[in-house]
C-alpha positions in Angstrom: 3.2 10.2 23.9 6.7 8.4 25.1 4.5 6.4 27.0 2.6 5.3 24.6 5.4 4.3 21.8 6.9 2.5 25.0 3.9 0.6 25.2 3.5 -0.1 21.3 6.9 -1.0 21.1 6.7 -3.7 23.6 7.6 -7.7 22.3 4.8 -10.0 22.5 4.4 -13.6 21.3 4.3 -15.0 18.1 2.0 -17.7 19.5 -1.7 -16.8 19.3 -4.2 -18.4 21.0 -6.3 -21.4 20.3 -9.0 -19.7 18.9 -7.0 -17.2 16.6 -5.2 -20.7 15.1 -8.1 -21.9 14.0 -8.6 -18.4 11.9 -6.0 -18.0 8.6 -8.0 -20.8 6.6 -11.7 -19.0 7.0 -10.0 -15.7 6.7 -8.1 -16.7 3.4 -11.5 -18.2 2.0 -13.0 -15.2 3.0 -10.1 -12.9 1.7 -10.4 -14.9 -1.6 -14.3 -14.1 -1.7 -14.0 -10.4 -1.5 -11.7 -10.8 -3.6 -13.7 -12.0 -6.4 -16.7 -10.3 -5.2 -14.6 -7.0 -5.5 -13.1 -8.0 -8.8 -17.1 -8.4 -10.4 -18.4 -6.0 -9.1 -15.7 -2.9 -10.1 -16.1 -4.2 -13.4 -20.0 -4.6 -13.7 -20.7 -1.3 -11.9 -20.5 2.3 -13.0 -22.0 4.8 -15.6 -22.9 1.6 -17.6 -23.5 -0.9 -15.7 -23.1 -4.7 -16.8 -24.7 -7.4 -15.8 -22.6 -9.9 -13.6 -23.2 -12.6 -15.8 -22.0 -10.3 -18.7 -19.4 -9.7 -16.7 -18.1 -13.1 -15.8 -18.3 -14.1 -19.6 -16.3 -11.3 -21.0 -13.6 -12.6 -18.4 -14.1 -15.9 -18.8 -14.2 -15.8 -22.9 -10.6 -13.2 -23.0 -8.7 -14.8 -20.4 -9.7 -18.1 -20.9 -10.9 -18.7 -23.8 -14.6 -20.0 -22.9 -16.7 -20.6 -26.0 -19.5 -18.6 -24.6 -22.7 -17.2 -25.9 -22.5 -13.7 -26.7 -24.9 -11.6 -25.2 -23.5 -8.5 -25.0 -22.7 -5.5 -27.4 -18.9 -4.8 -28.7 -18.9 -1.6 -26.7 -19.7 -3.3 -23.5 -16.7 -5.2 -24.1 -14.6 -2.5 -24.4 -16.0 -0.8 -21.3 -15.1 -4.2 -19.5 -12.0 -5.3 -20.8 -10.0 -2.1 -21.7 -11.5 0.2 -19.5 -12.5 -1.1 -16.4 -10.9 -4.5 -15.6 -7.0 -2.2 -16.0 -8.2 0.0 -13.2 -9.7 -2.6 -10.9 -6.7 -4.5 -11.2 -4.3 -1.8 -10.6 -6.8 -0.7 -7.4 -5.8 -4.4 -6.1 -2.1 -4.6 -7.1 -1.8 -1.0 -5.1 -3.9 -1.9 -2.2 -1.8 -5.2 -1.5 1.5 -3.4 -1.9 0.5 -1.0 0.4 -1.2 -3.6 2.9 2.4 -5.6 2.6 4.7 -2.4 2.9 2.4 -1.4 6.0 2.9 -4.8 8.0 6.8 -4.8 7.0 7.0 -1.5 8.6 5.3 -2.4 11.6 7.2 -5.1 12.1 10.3 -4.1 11.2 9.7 -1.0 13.8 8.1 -3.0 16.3 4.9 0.0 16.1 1.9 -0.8 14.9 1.0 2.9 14.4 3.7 2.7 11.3 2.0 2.8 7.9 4.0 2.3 4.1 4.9 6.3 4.6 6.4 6.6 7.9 10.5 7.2 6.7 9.2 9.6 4.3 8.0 8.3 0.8 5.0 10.1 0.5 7.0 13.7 0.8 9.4 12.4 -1.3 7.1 10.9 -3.9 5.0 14.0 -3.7 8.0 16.5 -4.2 9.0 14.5 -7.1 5.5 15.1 -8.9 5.4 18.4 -7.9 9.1 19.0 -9.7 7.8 17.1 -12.6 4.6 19.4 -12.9 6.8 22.8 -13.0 9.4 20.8 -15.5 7.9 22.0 -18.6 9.0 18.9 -20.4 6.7 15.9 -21.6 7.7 12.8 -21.8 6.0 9.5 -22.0 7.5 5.8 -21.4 5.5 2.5 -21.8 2.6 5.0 -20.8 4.1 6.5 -17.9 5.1 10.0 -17.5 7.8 12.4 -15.8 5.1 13.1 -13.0 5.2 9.1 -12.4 9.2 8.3 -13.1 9.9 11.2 -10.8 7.6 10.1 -8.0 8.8 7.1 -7.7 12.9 7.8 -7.7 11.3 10.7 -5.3 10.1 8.1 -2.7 13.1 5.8 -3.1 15.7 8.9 -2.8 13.6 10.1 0.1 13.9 6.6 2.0 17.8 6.0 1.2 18.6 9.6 2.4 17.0 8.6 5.7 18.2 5.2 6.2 22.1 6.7 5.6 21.3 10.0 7.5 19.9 7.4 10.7 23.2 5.1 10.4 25.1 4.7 14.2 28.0 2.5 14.1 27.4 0.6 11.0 23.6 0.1 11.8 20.3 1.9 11.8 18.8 2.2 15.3 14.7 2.5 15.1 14.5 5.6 17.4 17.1 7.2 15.2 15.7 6.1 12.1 12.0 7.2 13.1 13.2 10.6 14.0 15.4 11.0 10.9 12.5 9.9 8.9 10.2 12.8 10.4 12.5 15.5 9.4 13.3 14.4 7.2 9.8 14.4 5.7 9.3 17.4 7.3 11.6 19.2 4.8 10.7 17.3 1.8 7.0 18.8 3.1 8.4 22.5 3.1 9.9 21.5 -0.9 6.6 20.7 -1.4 4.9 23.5 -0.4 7.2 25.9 -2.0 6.1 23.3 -5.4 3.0 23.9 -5.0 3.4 28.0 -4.7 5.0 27.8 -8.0 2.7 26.1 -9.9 0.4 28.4 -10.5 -2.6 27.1 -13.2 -1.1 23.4 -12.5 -1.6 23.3 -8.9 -4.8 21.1 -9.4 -2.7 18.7 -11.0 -0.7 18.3 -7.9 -3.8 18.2 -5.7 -4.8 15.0 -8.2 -1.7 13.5 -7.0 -1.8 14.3 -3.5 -5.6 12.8 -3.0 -5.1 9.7 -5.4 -6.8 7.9 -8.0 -6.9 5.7 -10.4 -8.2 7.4 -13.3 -5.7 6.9 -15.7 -5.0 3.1 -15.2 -4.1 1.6 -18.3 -2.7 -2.4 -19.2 0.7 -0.6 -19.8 0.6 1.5 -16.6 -0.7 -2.3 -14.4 2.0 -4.0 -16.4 4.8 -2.1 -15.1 4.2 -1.5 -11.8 2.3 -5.3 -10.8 5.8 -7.2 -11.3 7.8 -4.6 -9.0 4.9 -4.6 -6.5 4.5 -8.3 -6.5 7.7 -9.4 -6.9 8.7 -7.3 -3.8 6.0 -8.9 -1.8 7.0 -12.1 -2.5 10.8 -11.5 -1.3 8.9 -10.2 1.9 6.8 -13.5 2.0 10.0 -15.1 1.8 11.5 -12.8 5.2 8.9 -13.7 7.6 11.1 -15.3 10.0 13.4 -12.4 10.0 10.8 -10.8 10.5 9.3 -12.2 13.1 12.7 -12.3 14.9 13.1 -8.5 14.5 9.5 -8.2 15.8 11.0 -10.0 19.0 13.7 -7.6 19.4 17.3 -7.0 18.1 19.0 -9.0 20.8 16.2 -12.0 20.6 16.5 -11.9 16.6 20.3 -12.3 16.6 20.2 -15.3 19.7 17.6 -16.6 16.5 20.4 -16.3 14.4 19.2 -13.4 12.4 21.7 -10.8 11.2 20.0 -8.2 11.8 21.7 -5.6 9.7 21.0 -7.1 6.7 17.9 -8.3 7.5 16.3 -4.4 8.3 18.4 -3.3 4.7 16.4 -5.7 3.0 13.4 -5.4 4.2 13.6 -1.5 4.6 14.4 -2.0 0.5 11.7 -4.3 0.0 8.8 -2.2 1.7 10.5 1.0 0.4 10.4 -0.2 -3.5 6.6 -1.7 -3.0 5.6 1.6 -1.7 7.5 3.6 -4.7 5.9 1.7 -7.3 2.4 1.9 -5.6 2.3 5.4 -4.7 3.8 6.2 -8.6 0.9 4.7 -10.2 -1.6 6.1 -8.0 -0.5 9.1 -6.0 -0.6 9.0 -2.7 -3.3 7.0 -1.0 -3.6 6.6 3.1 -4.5 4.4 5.8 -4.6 1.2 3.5 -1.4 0.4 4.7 -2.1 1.1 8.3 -5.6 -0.3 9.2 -5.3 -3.7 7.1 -2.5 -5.0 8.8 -3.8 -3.7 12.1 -7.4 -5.8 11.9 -5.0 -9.1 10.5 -3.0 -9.0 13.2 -5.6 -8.4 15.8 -7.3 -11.7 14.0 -4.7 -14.1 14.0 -1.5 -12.7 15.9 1.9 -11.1 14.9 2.7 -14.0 13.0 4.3 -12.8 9.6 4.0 -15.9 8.0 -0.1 -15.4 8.3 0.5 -11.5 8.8 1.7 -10.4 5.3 -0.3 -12.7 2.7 -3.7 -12.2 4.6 -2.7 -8.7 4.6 -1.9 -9.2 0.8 -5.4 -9.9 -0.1 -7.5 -7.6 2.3 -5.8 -5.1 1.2 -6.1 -5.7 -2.6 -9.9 -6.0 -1.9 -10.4 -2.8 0.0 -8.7 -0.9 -2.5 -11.3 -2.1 -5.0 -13.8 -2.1 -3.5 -12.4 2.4 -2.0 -11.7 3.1 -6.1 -15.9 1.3 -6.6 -17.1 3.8 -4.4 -15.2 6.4 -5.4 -16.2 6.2 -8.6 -20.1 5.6 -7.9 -19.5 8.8 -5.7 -18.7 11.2 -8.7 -15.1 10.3 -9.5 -14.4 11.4 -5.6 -10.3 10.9 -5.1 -9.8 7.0 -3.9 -7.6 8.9 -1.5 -10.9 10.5 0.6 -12.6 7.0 0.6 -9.6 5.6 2.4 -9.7 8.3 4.8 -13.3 8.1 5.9 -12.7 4.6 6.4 -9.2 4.3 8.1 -9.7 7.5 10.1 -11.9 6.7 12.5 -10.2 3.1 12.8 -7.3 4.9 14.0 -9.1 6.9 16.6 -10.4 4.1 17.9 -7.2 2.3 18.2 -5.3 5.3 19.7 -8.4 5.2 22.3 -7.9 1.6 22.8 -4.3 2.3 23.1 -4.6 4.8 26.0 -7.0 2.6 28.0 -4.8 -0.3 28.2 -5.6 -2.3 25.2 -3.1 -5.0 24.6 -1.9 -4.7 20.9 
């Protein structure tokens, strides 16, 4: 196993080659047509479904303001626009978060097995939901509860109680702050499971939470966490060069003129608050954040610059397209679709891994 994190943790190039140039433009075009496709058809399909034409002139006619011929009923408009249009939009807003989070933390950590959960938000975001199950107090803010408030100051208090705990001589060293991060989620785990004993009849509610979905998406729920999510992913946007110096190495990134202390704060921050504000509207979803930077970067390179906004909008598109079939399943948890899909990705890539395969 130290073998093969020595491996995975090795520098490589920013530079791809020729071919893998020539890539970013298709594979924005094509990230940009899923996209859409993704976008039409969560909205047209389901329980009711809606024709894509429908579909396209709902959109087109309320954020636009086409004049339009209406061919459809008032109660296909609601189904559209207040029902289904919040939660594909909220699928997409948490899968590119957790895409962005994922390659921040895999190249902030130099491993490419790191996902938006690896210093322990999701225990610390779970614990926090758990707490506010057994709290028997309601409350409700711009449409979001305890359950959410306290999963998201539970995945930023878990993450700021490892990156102090990991601190050497002013810095945090990645070994240090890898292992902290495991035991740290390790007890937050055990917190969890003693949560979870407690509940008693509201342990299903926890389970809900655990698996993911996106059943209660709402405008006021997409409203508040899309500016966090985005905002935060633009700053990251904004990092790539320190990122791709840290990538390099700490030595390398400080001969590049990087500080690299306050770089890894930021970004640690950055991926840390896009992954509390994802995982508080949603629960916890996996593997999003681990396979879509993974198949970006075996496309085009390590490159951050083309590493995070590709990322960005595969991940918003799997998402949807994860909560589409989810729903068309039975109301399945998004949470198992992710699973079934990233899973056996990462077997592959750990068998890749152990025959030599150049990441």
């Amino acid at each position: 196993m130290a073998a093969l994190g020595e491996a995975l943790a090795q520098p490589r190039s920013l530079t791809p080659p020729a071919p893998a140039r020539r890539r970013p433009f298709a594979l924005a075009a094509a990230g940009l047509g899923a996209l859409l496709v993704a976008l039409v058809a969560g909205v047209g399909f389901g329980t009711v479904a809606v024709a894509p034409g429908d579909t396209l002139a709902i959109l087109g006619q309320r954020l636009f303001a086409l004049d339009v011929a209406r061919t459809w009923s008032p109660a296909t408009e609601t189904i559209v626009w207040d029902l289904r249009l919040p939660r594909v939009l909220t699928a997409m807003i948490v899968g590119l978060g957790l895409a962005v989070a994922g390659a921040t933390f895999q190249g902030l950590l130099r491993n490419p097995l790191a996902d938006p959960y690896v210093l322990g938000t999701a225990s610390g975001a779970a614990l926090g939901a758990a707490i506010a199950v057994l709290i028997p107090v309601r409350v409700l803010v711009l449409e979001f509860g305890l359950l959410h408030g306290l999963a998201f100051l539970g995945a930023l208090a878990a993450v700021l109680t490892v990156y102090r705990l990991s601190r050497i001589g002013g810095m945090a060293p990645l070994t240090s702050l890898l292992l902290t991060g495991y035991a740290v989620g390790s007890l937050l785990a055990a917190g969890l499971a003693m949560a979870m004993h407690l509940s008693g009849a509201a342990l299903r509610q926890i389970f809900a939470y655990l698996l993911g979905s996106f059943d209660a998406a709402s405008w006021g729920r997409l409203a508040g966490a899309a500016p966090l999510i985005v905002l935060a992913s633009l700053l990251v946007v904004g990092r790539a060069r320190s990122l791709n110096g840290l990538l390099l190495g700490e030595e390398t990134a400080t001969h590049l003129g990087v500080d690299v202390p306050r770089e890894r704060a930021i970004l640690l921050a950055l991926g840390s608050l896009i992954t509390a504000a994802a995982v508080a509207v949603s629960g916890l979803i996996g593997f999003v954040g681990l396979v879509v930077p993974h198949v970006v970067r075996l496309l085009v390179g390590p490159n951050a610059r083309l590493v995070v906004p590709l990322s960005a909008l595969f991940g918003a598109s799997l998402m949807a397209v994860a909560d589409l079939a989810a729903r068309l399943l039975g109301e399945i948890p998004v949470g198992v679709v992710t699973a079934v899909i990233g899973a056996p990705f990462f077997l592959v890539l750990l068998r890749r891994t152990r025959t030599g395969y150049e990441l």
